[in-house]
Structures are given as C-alpha cells and as structure tokens.
KOLRO-766350 format. One line per 3 residues: number of its first residue (from 1); for each residue z, y, x of N, C-alpha, C. Coordinates in nm, 3 decimals, m for minus. Layout:
<atoms>
NUM> Z Y X Z Y X Z Y X; ...
</atoms>
This chain:
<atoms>
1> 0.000 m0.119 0.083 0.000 0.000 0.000 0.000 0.124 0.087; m0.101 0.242 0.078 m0.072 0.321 0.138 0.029 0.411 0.147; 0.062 0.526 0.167 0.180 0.594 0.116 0.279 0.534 0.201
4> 0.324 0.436 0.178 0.448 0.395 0.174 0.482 0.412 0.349; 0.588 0.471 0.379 0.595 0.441 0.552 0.733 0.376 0.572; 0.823 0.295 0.511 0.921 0.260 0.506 1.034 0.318 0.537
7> 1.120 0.231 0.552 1.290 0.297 0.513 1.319 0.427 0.617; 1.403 0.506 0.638 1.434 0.594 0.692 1.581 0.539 0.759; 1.594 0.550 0.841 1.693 0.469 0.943 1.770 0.578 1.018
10> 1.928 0.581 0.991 2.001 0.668 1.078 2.070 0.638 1.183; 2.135 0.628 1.310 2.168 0.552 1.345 2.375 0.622 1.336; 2.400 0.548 1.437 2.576 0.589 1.421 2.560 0.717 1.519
13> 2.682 0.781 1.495 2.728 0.876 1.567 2.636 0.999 1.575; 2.579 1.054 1.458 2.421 1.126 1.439 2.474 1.248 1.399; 2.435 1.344 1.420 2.462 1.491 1.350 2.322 1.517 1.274
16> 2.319 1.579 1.171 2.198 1.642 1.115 2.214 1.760 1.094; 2.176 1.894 1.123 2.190 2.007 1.055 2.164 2.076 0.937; 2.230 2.125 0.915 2.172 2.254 0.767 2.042 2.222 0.747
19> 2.012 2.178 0.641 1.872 2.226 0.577 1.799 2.113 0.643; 1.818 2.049 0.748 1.706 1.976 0.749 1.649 1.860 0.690; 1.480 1.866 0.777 1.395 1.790 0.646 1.422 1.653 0.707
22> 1.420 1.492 0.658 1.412 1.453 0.747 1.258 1.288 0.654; 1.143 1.288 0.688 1.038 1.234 0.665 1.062 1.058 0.594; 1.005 1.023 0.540 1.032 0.925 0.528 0.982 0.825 0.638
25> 1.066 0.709 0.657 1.009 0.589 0.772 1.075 0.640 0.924; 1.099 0.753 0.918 1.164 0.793 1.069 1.304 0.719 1.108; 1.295 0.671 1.204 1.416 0.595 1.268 1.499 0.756 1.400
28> 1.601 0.787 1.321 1.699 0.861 1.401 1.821 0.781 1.479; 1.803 0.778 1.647 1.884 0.691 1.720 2.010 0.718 1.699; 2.085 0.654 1.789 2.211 0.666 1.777 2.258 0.807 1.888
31> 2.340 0.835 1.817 2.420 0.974 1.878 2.338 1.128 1.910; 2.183 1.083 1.802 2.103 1.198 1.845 2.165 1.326 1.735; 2.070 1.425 1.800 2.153 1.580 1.688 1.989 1.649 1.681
34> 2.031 1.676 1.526 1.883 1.734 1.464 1.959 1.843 1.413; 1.870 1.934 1.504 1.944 2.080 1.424 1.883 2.136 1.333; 1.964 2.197 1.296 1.943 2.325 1.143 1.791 2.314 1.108
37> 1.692 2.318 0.970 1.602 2.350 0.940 1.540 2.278 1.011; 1.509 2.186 1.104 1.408 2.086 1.168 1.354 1.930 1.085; 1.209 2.004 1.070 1.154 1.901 1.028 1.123 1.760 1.075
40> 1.179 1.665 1.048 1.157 1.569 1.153 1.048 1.450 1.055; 0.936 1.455 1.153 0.848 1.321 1.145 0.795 1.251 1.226; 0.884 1.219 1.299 0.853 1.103 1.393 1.007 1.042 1.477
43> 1.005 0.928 1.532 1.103 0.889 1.559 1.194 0.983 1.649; 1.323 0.951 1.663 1.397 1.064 1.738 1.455 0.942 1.845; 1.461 0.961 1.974 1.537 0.888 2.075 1.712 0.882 2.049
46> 1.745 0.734 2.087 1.890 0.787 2.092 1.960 0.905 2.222; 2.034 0.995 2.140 2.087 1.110 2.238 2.022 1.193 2.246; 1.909 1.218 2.156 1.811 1.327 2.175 1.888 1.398 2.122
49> 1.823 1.571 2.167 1.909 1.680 2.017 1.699 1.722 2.044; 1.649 1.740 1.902 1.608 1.755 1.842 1.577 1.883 1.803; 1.473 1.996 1.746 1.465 2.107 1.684 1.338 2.147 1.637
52> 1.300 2.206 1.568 1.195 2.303 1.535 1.152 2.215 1.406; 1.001 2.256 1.388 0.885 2.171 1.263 0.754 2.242 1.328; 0.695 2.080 1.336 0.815 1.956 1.385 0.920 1.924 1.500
55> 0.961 1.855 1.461 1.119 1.865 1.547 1.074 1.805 1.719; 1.077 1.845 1.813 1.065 1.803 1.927 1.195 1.763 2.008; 1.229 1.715 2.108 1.326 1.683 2.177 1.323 1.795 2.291
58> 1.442 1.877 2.256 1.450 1.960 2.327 1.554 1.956 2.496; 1.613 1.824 2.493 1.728 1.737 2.555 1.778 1.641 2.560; 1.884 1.635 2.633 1.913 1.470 2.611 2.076 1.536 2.646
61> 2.175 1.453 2.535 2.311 1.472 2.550 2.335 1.449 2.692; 2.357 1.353 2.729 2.368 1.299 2.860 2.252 1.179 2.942; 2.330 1.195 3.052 2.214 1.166 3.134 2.168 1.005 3.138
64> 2.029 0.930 3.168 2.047 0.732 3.136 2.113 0.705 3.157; 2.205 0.701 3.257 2.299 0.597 3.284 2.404 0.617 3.167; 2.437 0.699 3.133 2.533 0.758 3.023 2.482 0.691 2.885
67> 2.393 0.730 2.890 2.318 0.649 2.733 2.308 0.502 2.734; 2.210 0.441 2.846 2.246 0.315 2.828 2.373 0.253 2.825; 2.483 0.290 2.870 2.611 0.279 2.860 2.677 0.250 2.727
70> 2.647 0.357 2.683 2.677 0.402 2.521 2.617 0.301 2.429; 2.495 0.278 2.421 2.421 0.185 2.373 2.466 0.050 2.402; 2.482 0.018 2.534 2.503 m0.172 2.581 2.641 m0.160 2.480
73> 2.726 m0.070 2.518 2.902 m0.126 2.472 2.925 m0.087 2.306; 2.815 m0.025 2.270 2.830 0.004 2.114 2.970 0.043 2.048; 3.055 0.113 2.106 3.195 0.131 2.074 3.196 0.153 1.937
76> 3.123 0.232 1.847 3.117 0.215 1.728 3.150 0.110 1.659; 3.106 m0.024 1.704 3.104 m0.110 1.631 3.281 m0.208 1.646; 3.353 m0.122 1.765 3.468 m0.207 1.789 3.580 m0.206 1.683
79> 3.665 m0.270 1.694 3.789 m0.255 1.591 3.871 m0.097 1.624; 3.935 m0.066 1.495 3.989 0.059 1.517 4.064 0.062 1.650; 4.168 m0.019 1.712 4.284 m0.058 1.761 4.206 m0.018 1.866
82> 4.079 m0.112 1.921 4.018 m0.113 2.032 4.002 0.029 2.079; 3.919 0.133 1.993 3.892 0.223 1.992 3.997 0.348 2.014; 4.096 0.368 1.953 4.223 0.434 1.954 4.290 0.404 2.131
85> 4.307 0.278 2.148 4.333 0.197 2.300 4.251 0.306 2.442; 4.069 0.338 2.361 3.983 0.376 2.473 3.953 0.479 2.460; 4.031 0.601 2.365 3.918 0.718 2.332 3.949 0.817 2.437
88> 4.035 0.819 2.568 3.977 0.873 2.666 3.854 0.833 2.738; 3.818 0.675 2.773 3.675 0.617 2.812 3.563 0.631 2.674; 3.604 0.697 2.579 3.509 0.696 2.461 3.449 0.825 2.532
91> 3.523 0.911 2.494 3.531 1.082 2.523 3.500 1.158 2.669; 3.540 1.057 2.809 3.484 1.046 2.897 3.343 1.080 2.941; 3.339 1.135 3.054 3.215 1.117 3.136 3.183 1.013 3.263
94> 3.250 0.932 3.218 3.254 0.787 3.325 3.238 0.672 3.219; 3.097 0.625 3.288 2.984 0.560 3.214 3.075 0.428 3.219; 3.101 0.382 3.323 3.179 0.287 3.440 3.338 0.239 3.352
97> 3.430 0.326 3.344 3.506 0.361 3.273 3.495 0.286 3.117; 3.422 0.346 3.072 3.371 0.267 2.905 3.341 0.180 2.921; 3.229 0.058 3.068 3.247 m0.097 3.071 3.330 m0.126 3.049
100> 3.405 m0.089 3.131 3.589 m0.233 3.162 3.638 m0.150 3.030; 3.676 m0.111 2.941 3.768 m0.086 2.803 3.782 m0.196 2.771; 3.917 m0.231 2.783 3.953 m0.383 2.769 3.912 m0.366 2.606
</atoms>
C-alpha cells in the first residue's frame, strides 16, 4: 500500500521540543533531543540533538565511545535498585565507570 511508511518509533531517554512535527515511520534513537518546532522526516541517530525543517543533526551529546557505552549497558532497562546503586556512573562522564556498575 502506498502511503503507508510505518510505525513511528521513540526511543528511551528522548526529549522532543515545543511544537514539534514529528513524520510518520521515523525511528528517533535513544537519548536523542529534537528541538522546538523541528520538523523531523527522517531517522534521527541515537544522541543526536536535532533542529530546523527539516530537522538536521546539528551534534552529538557525547562523544562514540560515550554512546556506544550508553547503548551496550542500556541502563534504562535495569531494575530501579540497580539504577539508584549507579546514578553517579549513570550521570557520569566515565564511559568505563558505567561498564563495571555492579
């Protein structure tokens, strides 16, 4: 069927801003930020921040090693306890640090 571009996918830890548009079928990664009024139609990287129409990647939160980090250990997905235990290695800038979180 034409038309159709499927589901629209957010991921965890996402900011969206004011007003924005966001397309159908677009996959928004994890921990990316779409600011204010940005139209978004096309996929967004995780950790991107995002802006304009259409929305381009204007950055990256932090740097690969930081992201893949974030991504392999998925802290999102841990038990509260776990999380509460690590949210200095959550909140951290030691990629290293967030491995070993018991």
């Amino acid at each position: 069927l034409s038309g159709l571009r499927g589901d629209t996918r957010v991921g965890n830890d996402v900011w969206i801003g004011r007003d924005a548009t966001i397309l159908p079928g677009v996959t928004i990664g994890d921990g990316a930020i779409v600011g204010a009024m940005s139209v978004v139609a096309g996929d967004v990287p995780p950790y991107a921040v995002v802006a304009g129409n259409p929305a381009r990647v204007v950055r990256y939160r932090f740097d690969e090693v930081t992201i893949a980090t974030l991504l392999e250990t998925a802290w999102w997905t841990w038990p509260a306890d776990r999380i509460t235990r690590n949210l200095d290695a959550i909140r951290g800038a030691d990629p290293e640090a967030l491995r070993q979180a018991p």
